[in-house]
C-alpha positions as CSV (number, residue, x, y, z in Angstrom):
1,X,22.6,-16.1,-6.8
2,X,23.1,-19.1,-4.2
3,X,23.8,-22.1,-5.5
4,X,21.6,-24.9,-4.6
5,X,22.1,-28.8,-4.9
6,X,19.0,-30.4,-6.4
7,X,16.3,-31.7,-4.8
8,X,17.1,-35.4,-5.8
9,X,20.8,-35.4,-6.1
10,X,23.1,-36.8,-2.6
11,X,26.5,-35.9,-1.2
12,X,28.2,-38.3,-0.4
13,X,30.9,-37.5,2.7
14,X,34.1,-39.2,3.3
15,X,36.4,-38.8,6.5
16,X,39.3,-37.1,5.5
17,X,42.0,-38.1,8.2
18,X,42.4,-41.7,9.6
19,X,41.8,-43.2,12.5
20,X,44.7,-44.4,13.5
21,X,45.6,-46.9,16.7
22,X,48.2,-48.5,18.1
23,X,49.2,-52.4,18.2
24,X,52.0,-54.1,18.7
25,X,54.5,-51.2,17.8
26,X,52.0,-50.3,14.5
27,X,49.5,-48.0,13.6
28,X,46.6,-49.3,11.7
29,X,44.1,-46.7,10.0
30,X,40.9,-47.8,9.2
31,X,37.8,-45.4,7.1
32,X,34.2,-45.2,8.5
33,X,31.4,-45.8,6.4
34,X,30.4,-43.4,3.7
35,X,27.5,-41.0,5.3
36,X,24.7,-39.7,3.3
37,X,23.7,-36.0,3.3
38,X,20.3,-35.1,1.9
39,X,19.1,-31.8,0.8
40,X,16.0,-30.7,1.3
41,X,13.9,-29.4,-1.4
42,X,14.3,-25.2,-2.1
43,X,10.8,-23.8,-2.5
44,X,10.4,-21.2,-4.9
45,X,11.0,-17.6,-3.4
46,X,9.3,-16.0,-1.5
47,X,8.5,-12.2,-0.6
48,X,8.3,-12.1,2.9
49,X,7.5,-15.0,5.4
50,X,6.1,-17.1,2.9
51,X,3.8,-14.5,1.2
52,X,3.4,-13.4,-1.8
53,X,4.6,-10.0,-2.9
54,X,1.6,-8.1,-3.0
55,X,0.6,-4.3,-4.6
56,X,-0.9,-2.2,-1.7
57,X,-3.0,-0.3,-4.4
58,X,-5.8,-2.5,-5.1
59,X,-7.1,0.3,-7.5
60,X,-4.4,-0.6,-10.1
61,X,-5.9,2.7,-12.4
62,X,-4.3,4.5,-9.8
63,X,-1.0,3.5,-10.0
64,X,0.9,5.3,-13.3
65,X,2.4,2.3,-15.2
66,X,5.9,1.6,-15.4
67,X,7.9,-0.8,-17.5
68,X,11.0,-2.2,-15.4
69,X,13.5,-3.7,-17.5
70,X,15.7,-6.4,-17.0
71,X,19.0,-4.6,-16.0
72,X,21.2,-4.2,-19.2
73,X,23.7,-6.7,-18.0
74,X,22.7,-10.3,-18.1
75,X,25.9,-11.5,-16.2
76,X,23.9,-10.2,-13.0
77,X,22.4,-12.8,-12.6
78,X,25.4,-15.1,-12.1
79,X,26.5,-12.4,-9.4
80,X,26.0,-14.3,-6.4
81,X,28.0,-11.7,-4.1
82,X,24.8,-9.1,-4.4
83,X,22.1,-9.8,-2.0
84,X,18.7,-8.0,-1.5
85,X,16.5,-8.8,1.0
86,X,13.2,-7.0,1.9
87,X,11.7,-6.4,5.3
88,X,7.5,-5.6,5.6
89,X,7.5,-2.4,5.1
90,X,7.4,-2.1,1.6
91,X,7.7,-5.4,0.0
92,X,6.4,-4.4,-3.0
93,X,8.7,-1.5,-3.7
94,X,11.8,-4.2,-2.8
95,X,10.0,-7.2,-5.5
96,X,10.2,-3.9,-8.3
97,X,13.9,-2.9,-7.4
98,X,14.8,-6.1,-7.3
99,X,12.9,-7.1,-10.8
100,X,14.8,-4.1,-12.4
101,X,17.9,-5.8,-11.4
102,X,17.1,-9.3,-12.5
103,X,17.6,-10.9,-9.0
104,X,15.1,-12.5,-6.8
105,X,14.3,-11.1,-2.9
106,X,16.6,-13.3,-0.6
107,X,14.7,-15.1,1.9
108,X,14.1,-14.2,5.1
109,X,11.6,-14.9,7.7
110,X,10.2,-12.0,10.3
111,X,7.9,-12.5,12.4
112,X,6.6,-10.9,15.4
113,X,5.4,-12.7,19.3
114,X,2.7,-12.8,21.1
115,X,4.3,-9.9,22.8
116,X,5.4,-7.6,20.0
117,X,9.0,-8.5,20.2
118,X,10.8,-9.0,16.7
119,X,12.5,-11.9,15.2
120,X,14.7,-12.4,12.4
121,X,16.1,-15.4,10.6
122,X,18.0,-15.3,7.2
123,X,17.4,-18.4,5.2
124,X,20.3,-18.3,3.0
125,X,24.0,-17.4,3.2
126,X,25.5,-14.3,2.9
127,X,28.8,-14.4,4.0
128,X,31.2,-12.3,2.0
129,X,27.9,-10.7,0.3
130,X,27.2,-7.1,-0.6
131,X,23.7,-7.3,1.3
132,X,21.0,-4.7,0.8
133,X,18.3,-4.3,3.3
134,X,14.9,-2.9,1.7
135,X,13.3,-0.9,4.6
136,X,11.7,2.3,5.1
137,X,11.0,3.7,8.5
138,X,7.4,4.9,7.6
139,X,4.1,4.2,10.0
140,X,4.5,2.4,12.4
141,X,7.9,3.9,12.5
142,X,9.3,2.5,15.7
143,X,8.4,-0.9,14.6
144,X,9.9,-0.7,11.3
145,X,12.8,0.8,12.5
146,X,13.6,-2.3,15.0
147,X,12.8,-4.1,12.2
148,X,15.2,-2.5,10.3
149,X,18.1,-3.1,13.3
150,X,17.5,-6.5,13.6
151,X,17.8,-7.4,9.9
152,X,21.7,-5.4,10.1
153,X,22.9,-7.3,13.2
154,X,21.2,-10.5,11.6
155,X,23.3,-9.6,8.5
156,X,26.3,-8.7,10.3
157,X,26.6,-11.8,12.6
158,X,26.0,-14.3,9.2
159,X,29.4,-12.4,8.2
160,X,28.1,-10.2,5.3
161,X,31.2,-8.7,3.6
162,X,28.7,-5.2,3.3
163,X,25.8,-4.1,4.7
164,X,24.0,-1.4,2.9
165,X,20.7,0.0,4.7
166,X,18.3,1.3,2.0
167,X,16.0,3.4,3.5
168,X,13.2,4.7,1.0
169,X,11.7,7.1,3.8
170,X,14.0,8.2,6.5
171,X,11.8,8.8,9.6
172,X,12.5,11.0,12.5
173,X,14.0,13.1,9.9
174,X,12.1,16.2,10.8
175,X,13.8,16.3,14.4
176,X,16.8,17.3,13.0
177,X,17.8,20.0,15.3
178,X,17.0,21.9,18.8
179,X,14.3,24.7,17.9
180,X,13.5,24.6,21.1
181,X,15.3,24.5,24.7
182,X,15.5,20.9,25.9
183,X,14.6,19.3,22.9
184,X,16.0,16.3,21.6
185,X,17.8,15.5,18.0
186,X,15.9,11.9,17.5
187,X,17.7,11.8,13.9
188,X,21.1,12.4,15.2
189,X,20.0,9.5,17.2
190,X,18.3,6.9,14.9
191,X,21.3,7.3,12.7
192,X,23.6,6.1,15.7
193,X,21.6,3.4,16.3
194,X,21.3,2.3,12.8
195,X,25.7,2.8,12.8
196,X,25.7,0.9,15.7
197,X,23.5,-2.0,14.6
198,X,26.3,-2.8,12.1
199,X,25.2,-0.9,8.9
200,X,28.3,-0.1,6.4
201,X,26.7,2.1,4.2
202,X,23.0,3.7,4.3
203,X,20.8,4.5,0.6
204,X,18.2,7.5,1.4
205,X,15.7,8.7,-0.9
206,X,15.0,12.8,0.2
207,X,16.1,13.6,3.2
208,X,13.8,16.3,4.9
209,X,16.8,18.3,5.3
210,X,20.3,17.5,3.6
211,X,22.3,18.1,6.9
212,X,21.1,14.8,8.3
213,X,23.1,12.8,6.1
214,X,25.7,14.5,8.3
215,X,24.1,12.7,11.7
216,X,26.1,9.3,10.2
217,X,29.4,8.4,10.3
218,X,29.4,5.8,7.8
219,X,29.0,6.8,3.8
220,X,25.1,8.0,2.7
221,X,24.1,7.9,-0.8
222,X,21.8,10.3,-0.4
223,X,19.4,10.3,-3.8
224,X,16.3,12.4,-5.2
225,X,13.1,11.2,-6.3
226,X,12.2,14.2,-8.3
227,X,13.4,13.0,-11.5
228,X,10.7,10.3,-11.2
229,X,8.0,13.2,-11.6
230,X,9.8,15.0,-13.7
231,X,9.7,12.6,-16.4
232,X,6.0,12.6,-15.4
233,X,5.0,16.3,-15.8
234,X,7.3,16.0,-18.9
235,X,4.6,13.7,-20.4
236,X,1.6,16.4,-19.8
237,X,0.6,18.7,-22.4
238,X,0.9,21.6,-20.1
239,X,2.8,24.9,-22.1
240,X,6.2,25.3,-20.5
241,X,4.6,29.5,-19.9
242,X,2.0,28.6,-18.0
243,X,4.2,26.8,-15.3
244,X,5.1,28.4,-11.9
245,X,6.7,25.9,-9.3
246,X,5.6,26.7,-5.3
247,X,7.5,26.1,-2.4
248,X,5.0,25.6,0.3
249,X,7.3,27.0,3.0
250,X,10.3,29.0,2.9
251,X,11.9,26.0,3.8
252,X,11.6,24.1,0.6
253,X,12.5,27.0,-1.5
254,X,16.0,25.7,-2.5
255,X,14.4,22.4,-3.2
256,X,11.7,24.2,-5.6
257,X,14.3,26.0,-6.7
258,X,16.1,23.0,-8.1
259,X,12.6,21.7,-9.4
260,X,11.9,24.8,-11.0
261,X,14.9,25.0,-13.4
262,X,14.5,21.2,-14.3
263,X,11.0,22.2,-14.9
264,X,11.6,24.4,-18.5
265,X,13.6,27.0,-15.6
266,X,10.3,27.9,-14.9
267,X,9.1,30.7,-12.6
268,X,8.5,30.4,-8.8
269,X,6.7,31.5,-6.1
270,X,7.0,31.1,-2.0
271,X,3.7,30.8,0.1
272,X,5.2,32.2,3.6
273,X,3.4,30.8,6.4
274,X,3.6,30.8,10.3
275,X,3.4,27.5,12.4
276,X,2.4,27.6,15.7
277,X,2.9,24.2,16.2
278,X,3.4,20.9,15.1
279,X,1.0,19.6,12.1
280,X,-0.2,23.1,12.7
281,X,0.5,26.1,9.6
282,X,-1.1,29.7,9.2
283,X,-0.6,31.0,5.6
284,X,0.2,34.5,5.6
285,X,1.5,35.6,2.4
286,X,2.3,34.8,-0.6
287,X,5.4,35.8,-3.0
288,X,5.2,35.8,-6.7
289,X,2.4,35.8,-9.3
290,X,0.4,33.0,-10.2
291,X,-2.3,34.6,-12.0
292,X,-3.7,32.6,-14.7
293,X,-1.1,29.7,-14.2
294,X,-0.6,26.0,-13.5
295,X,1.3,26.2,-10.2
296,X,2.7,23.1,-9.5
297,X,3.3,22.7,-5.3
298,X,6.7,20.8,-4.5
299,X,7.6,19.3,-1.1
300,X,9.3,16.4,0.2
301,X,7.1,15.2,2.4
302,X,3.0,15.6,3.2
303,X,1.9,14.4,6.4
304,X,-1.5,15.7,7.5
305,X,-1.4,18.0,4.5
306,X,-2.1,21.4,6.5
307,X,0.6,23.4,4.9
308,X,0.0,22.4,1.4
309,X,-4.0,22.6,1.6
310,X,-3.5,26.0,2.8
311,X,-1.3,27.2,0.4
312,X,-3.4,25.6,-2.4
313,X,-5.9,27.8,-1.0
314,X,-4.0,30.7,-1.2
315,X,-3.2,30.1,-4.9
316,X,-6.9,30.5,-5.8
317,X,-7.6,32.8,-4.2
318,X,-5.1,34.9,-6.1
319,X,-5.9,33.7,-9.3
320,X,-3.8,30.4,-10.6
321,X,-6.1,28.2,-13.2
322,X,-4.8,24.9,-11.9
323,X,-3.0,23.2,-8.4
324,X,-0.4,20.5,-8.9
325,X,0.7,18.9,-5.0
326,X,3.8,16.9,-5.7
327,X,5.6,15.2,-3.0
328,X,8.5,12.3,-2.8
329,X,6.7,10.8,0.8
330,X,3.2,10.4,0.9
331,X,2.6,9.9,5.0
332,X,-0.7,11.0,4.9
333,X,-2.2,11.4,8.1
334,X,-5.4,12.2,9.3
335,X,-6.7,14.1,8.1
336,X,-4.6,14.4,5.3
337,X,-7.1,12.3,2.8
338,X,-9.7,14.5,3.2
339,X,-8.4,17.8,2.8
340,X,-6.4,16.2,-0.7
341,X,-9.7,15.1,-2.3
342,X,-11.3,18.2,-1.6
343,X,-11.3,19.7,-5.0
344,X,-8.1,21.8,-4.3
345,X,-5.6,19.9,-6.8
346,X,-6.4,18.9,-9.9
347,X,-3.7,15.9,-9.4
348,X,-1.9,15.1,-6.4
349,X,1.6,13.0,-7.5
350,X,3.4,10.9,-5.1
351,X,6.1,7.9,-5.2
352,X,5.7,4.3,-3.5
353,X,8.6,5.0,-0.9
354,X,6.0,4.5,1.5
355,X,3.2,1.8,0.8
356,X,-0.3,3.2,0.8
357,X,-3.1,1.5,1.7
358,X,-6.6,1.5,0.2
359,X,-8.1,3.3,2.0
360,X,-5.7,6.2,1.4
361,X,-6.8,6.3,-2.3
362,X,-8.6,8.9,-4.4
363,X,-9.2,9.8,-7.7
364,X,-7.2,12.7,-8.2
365,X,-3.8,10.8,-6.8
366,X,-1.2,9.4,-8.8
367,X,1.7,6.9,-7.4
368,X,4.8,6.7,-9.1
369,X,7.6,4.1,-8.8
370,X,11.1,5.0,-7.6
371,X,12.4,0.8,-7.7
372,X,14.3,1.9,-10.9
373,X,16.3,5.1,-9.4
374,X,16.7,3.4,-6.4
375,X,18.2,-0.3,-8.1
376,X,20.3,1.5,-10.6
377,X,21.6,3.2,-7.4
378,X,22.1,0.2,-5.8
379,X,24.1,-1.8,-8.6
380,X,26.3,1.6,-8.5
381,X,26.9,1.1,-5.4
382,X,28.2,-2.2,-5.3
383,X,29.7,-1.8,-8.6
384,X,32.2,1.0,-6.8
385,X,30.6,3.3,-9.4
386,X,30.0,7.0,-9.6
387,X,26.2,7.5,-8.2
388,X,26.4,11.4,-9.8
389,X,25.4,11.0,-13.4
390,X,22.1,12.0,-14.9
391,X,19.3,11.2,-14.4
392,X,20.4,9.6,-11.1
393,X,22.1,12.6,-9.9
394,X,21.0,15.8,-7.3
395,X,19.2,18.4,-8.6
396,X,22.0,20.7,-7.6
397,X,19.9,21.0,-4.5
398,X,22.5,23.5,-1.7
């Protein structure tokens, strides 16, 4: 942590060479005055310009409890070379992460113009620090994202030693290659820019495809949050043989592959669909047997929920007792809200990488945490430690 003089206490400065002039063939050196150097006062942290940290739930029976711990080792806290530092995306997610660790947010103040432009201002030091900058790129995206940019060249011109982007959700994910002629790659892009801002190292949680972790050419840490509802589904009484995991898209199948063998290696089924076009999905088939089971749907990612709506259809219509939608990013778009509380899924299971706002809420939904994967990531990380042992691990995802 910074050190801080108190409040009361002064410093008292002395000139350290004399001032020397000559007379008569002889120098003579005489010493100024003592000056006096008063500190101001430190107010107590802050979360983000001066506001609280506040939970973006106000439902708090929505939000699954979960205890964070102190981190094991209590000579963190005297580790001043580790700085976190949230930007307003997801403040709460960064006040958890940082809890779990036993550090407080750095302080920093952001704040935007009349005219939309961004400003950035760290309020302590960090040079020769391992910084960590707390910012998903979720709605508004382009504004978080400049966010994001201006917090790495604010870190890299106060000298930080590191800068380590942690990026909860990684937007512009999805235009990870040309489908199309004349298309662009935007996450071939966004990863340049975030390179070029000055970031050393970038901390993703589920990357909509694996291969953009390829787009940077600094080091990604590259981390799942399925464990995190693993350990949830774990806690259900629901019989291990009743179980088929879904992949919503032949896409996602080697993810609910993965999911599947964590998941008592149960069975799994593929709903094939046909998009003709984006936030648009025809179901056409379906592969497997769910007859009589809990299928439990796994993606990365629901935006408008079109795909998995659909396919939850599909499921009942061929029989399963019971719909599961679980999903690491909950964007939800219009009209994504609607077609979730519908009566399709008995429980719809997210994570906090992206805040979610009240109005967003329903009764079926449950929000999971990710602040302790992603801080036991992060003291990995600056510890030079191995990132690849359970439970913190890939799910042998190819």
């Amino acid at each position: 942590m910074p050190l801080c003089h108190s409040p009361t206490s002064a410093a008292v400065a002395t000139a350290a060479s004399p001032i020397a002039a000559r007379s008569g063939g002889l120098l003579r050196s005489s010493r100024p005055a003592p000056v006096v150097v008063r500190c101001k006062k430190v107010d107590s942290l802050r979360a983000i310009n001066g506001s609280p940290p506040c939970i973006p739930v106000s439902d708090r029976s929505l939000l699954t409890p979960v205890n964070l711990p102190v981190f094991r080792d209590p000579s963190m806290r005297n580790d001043t070379r580790l700085r976190i530092f949230s930007g307003t995306a997801n403040p709460s997610l960064s006040q958890e992460i940082a809890s779990y660790l036993g550090l407080e947010l750095g302080k920093i103040n952001i704040k935007r113009f009349a005219d939309g432009e961004i400003y950035v201002q760290l309020q302590e030091s960090v040079r020769g620090c391992d910084v960590f900058l707390v910012q998903p790129t979720c709605p508004p995206a382009n504004e978080n994202l400049m966010e994001l940019l201006i917090m790495i060249d604010a870190c890299r011109r106060a000298s930080a030693k590191n800068i380590t982007a942690v990026i909860p959700y990684f937007g512009y994910a999805r235009a990870d290659r040309k489908s199309q002629g004349r298309e662009s790659i935007a996450a071939k892009l966004v990863a340049n820019m975030i390179t070029e801002a000055g970031a050393n190292r970038v901390l993703v949680c589920d990357l909509h495809s694996s291969q953009a972790m390829g787009y940077f050419d600094i080091p990604v840490d590259h981390v799942y949050g399925q464990p995190v509802i693993l350990d949830y589904l774990a806690s259900k009484t629901i019989c291990s043989n009743d179980l088929v995991v879904v992949s919503p898209d032949v896409g996602g199948v080697a993810r609910a592959r993965a999911f599947a063998k964590k998941l008592s290696d149960a069975p799994l089924a593929i709903v094939d669909k046909r998009r003709h076009g984006h936030n648009v999905a025809e179901v056409m088939n379906l592969i497997g047997d769910v007859r009589g089971k809990v299928a439990v749907m796994m993606d990365d990612m629901i935006d408008t929920a079109g795909t998995i709506a659909k396919g939850a259809e599909l499921l009942h219509q061929e029989g399963a007792r019971e719909v599961y939608a679980c999903c690491t990013h909950a964007v939800f778009s219009p009209p994504a809200i609607e077609r979730l509380s519908s009566g399709l899924f008995q429980e719809v299971i997210i994570t906090n990488t992206i805040p979610l706002k009240e109005e967003k809420t329903f009764p079926q939904l449950t929000i999971l945490s990710v602040a302790n994967l992603l801080g036991e990531t992060i003291w990995r990380v600056h510890d030079d430690c191995s990132v690849g042992h359970e439970p913190y691990s890939s799910l042998d995802i190819d």
